[in-house]
N, CA, C and O atoms as CSV, one atom per row, in Angstrom:
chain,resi,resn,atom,element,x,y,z
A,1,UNK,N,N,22.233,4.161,-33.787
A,1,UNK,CA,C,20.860,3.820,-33.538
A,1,UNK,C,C,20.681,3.217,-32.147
A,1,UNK,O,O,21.420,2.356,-31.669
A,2,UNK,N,N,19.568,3.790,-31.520
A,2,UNK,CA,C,18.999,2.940,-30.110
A,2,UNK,C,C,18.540,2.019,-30.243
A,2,UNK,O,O,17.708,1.985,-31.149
A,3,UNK,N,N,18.735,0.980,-29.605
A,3,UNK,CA,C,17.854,0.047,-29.402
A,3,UNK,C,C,16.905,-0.154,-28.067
A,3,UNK,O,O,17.437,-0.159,-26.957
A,4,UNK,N,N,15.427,-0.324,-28.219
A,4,UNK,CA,C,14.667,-0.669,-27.340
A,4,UNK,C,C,15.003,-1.521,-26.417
A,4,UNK,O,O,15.165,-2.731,-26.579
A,5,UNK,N,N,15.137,-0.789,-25.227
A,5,UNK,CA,C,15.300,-2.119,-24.307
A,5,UNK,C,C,13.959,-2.318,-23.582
A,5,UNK,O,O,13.233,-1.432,-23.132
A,6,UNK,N,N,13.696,-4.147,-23.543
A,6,UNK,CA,C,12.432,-4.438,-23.046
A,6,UNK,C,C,12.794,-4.456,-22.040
A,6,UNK,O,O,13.975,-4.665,-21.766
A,7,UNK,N,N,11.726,-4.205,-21.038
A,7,UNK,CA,C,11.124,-4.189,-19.501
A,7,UNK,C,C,9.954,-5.106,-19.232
A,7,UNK,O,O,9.029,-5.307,-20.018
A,8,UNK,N,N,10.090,-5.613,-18.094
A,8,UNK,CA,C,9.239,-6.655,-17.592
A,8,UNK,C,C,7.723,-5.577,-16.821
A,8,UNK,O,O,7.643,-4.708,-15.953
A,9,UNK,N,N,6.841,-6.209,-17.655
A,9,UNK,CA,C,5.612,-5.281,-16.543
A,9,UNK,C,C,5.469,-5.610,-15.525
A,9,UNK,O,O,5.134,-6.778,-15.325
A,10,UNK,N,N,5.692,-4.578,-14.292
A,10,UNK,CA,C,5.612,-4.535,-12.747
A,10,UNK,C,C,4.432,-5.163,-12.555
A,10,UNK,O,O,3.518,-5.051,-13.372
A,11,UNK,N,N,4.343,-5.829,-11.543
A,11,UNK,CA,C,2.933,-6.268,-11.059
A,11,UNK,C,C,2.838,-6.281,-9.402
A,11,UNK,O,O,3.831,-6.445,-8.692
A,12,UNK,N,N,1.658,-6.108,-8.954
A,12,UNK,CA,C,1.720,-6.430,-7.738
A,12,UNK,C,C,1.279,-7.771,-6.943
A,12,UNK,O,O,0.164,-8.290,-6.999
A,13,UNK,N,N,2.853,-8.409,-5.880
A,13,UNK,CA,C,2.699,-9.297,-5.839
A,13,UNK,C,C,1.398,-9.993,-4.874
A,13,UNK,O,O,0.932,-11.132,-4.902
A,14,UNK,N,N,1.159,-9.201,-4.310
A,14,UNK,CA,C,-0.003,-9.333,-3.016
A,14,UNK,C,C,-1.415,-9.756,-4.122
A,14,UNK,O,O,-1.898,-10.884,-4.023
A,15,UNK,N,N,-1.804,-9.080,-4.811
A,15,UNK,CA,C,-2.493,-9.245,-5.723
A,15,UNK,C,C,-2.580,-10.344,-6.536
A,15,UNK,O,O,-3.553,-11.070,-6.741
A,16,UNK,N,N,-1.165,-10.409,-7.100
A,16,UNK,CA,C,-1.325,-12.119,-7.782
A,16,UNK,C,C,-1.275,-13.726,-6.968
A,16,UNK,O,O,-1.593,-14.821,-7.431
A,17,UNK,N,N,-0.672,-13.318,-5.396
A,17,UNK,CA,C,-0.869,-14.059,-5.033
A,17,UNK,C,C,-2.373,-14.150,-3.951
A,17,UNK,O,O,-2.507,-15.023,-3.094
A,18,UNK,N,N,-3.153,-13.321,-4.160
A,18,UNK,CA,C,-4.352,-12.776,-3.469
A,18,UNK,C,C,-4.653,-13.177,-2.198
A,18,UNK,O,O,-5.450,-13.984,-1.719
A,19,UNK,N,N,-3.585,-12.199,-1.631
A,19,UNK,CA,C,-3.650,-11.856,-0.067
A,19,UNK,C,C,-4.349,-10.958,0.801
A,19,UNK,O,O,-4.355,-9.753,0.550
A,20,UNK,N,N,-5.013,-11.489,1.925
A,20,UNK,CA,C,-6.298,-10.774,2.593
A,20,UNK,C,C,-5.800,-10.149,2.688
A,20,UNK,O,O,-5.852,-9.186,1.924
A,21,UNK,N,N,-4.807,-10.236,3.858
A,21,UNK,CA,C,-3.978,-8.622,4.035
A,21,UNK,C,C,-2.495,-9.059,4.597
A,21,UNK,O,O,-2.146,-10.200,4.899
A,22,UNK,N,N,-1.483,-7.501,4.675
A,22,UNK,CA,C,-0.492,-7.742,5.022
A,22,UNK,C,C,-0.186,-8.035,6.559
A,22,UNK,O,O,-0.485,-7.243,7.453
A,23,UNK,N,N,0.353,-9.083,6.736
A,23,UNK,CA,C,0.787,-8.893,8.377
A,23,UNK,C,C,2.174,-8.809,9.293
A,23,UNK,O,O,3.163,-9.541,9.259
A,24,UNK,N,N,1.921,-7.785,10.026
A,24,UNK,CA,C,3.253,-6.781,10.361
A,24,UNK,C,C,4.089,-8.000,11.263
A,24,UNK,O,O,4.921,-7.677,12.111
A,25,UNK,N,N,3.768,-9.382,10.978
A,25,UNK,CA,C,4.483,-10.248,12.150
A,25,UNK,C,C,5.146,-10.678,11.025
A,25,UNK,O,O,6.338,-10.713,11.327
A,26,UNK,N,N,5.020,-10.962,10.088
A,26,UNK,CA,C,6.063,-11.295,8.532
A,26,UNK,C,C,7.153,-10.565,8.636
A,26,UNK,O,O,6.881,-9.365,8.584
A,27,UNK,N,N,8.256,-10.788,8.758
A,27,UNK,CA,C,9.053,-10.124,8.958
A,27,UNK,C,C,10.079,-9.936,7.388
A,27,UNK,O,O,10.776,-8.978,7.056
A,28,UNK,N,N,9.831,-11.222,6.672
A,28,UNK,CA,C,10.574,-11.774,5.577
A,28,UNK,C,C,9.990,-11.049,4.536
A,28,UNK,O,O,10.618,-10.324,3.764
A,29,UNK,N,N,8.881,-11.231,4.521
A,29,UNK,CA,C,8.374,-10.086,3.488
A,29,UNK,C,C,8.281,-8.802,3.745
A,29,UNK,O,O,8.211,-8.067,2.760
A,30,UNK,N,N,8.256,-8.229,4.989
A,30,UNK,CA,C,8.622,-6.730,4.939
A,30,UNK,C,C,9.786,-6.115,4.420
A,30,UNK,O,O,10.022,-5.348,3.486
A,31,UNK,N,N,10.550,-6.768,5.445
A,31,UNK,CA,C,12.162,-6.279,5.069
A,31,UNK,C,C,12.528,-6.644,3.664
A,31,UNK,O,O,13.724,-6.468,3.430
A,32,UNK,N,N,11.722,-7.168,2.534
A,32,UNK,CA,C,12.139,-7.388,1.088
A,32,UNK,C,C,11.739,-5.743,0.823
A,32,UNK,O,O,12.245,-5.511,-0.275
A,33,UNK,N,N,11.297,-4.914,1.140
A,33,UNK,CA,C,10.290,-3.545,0.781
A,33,UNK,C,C,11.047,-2.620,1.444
A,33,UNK,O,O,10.651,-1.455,1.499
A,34,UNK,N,N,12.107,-2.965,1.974
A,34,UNK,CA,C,12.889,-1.579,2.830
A,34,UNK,C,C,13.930,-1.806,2.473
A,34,UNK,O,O,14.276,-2.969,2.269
A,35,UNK,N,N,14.971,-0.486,2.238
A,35,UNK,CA,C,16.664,-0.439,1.621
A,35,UNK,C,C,17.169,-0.831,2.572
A,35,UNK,O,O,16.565,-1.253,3.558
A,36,UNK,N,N,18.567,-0.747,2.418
A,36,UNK,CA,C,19.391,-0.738,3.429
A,36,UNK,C,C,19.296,-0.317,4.498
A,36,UNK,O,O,19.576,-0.970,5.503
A,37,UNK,N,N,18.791,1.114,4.498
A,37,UNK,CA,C,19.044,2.103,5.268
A,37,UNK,C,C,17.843,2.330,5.769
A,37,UNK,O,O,17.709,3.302,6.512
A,38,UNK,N,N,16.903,1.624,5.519
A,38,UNK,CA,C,15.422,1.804,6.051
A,38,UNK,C,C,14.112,1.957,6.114
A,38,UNK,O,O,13.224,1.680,6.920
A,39,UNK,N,N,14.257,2.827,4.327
A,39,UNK,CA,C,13.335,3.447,4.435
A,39,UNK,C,C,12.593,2.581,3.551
A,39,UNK,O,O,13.221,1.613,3.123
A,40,UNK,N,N,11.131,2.745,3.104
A,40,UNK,CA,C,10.107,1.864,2.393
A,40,UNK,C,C,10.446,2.238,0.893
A,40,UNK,O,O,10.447,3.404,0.500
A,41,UNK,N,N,10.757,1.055,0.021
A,41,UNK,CA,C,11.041,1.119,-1.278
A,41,UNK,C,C,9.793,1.614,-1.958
A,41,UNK,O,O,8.835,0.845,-1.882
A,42,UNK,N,N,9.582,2.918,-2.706
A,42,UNK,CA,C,8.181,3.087,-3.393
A,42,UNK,C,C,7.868,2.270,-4.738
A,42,UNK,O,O,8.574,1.669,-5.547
A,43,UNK,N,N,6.380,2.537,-4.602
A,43,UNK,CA,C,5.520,1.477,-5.447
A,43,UNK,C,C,6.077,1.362,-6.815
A,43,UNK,O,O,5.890,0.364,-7.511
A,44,UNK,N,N,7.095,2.892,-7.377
A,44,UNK,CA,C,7.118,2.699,-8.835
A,44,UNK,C,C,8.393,1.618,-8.568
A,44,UNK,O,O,8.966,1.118,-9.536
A,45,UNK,N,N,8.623,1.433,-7.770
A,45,UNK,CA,C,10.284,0.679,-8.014
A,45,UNK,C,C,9.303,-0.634,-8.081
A,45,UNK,O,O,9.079,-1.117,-9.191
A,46,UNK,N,N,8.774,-1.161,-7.031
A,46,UNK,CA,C,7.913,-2.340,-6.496
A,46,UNK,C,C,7.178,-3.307,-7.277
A,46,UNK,O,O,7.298,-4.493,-7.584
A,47,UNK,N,N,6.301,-2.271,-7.501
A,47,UNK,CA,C,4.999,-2.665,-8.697
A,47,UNK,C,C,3.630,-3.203,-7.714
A,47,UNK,O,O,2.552,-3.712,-8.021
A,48,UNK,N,N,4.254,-2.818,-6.392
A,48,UNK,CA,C,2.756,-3.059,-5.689
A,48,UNK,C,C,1.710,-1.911,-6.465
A,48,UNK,O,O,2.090,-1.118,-7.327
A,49,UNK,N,N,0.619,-2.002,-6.057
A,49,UNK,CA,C,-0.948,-1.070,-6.212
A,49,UNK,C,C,-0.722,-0.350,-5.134
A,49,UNK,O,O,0.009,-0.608,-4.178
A,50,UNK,N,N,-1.597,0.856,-5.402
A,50,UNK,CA,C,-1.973,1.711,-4.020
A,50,UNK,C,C,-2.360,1.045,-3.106
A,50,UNK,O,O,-1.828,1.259,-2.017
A,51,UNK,N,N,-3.437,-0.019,-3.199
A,51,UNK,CA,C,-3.935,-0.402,-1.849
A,51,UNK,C,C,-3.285,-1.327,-1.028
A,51,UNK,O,O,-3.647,-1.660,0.101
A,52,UNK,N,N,-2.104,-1.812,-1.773
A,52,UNK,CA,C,-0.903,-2.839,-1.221
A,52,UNK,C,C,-0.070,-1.751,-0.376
A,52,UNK,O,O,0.329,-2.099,0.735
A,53,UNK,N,N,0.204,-0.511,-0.818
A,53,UNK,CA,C,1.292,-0.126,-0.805
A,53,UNK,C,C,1.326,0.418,-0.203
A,53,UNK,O,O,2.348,0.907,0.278
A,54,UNK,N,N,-0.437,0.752,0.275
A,54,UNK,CA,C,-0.628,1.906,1.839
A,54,UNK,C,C,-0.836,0.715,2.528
A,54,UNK,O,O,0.314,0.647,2.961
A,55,UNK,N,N,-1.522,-0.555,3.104
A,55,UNK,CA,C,-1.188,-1.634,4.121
A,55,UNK,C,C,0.246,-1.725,4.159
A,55,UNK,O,O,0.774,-1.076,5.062
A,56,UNK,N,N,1.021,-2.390,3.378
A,56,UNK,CA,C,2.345,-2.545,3.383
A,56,UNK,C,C,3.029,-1.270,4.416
A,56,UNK,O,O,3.594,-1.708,5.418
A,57,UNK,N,N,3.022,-0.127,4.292
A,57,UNK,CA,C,3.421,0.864,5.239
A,57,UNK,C,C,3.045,0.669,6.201
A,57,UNK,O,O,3.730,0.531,7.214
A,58,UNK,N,N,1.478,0.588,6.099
A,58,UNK,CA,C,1.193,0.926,8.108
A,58,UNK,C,C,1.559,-0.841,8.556
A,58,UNK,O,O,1.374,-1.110,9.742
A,59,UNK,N,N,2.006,-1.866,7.735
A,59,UNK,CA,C,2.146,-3.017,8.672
A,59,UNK,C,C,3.879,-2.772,8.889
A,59,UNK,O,O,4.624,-3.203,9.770
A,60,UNK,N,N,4.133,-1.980,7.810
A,60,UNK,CA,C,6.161,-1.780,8.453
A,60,UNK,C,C,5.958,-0.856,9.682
A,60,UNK,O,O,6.663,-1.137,10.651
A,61,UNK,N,N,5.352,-0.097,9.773
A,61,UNK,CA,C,4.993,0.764,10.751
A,61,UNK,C,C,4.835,-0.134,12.197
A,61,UNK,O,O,5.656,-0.303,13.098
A,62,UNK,N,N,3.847,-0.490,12.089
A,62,UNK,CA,C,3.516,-1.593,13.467
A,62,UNK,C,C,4.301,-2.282,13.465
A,62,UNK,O,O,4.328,-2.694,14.624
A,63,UNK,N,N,5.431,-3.001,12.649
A,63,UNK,CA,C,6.201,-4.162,13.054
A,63,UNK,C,C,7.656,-2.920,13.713
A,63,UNK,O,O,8.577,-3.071,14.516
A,64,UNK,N,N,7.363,-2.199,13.178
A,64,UNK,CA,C,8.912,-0.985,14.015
A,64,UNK,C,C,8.367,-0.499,15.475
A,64,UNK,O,O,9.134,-0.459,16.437
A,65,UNK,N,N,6.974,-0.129,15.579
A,65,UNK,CA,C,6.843,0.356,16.691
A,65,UNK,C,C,7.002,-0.603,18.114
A,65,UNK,O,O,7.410,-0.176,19.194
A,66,UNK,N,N,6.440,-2.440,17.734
A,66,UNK,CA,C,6.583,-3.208,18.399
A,66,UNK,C,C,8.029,-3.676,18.621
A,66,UNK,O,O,8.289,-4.532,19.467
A,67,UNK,N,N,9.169,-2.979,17.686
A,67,UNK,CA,C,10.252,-3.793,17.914
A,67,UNK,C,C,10.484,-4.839,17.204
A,67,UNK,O,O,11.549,-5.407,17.444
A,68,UNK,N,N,9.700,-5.356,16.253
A,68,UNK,CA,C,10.074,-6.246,14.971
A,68,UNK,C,C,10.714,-5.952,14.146
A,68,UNK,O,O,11.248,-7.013,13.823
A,69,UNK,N,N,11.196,-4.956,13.308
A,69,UNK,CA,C,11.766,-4.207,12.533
A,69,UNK,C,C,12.810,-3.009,13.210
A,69,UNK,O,O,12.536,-2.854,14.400
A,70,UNK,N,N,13.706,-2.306,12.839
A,70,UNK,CA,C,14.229,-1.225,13.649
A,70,UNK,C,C,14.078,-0.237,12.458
A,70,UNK,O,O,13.705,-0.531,11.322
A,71,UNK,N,N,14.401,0.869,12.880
A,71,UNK,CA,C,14.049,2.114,12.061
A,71,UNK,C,C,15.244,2.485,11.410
A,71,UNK,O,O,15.335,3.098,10.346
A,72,UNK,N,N,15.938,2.167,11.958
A,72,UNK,CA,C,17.093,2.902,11.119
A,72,UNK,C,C,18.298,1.459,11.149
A,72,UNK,O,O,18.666,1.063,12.255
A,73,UNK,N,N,18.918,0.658,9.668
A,73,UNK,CA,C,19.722,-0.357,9.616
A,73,UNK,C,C,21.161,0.422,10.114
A,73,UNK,O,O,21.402,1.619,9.958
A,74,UNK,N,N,21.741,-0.242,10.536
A,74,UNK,CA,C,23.092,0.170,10.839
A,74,UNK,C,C,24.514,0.216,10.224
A,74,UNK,O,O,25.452,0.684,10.870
């Protein structure tokens, strides 16, 4: 017999902590949203919302293009 394993419901954290918006100078909270290797962890892993989850990109975006972030970890 299986047993059910419980799961915690995802939530998004921007939301519960109700943030105007994301800003690409945070560096601590971006890099919690990117692997190892770089790329942006998606929402089903996350539990951000769509509208977190498209800011969240374009502010990793602007913090790589300025040189806050690098594109590829080493």
């Amino acid at each position: 017999m299986q047993q059910k394993r419980f799961q915690r419901r995802k939530f998004c954290r921007f939301c519960a902590d109700k943030v105007e918006f994301i800003d690409y100078k945070d560096i601590k909270t971006l890099r919690s949203y990117l692997t190892d290797r770089g790329k942006v962890i998606p929402r089903r892993m996350t539990g951000t919302c769509a509208k977190h989850q498209r800011e969240l990109t374009e502010s990793i975006t602007m913090a790589r293009n300025i040189a806050l972030l690098a594109f590829v970890e080493k």
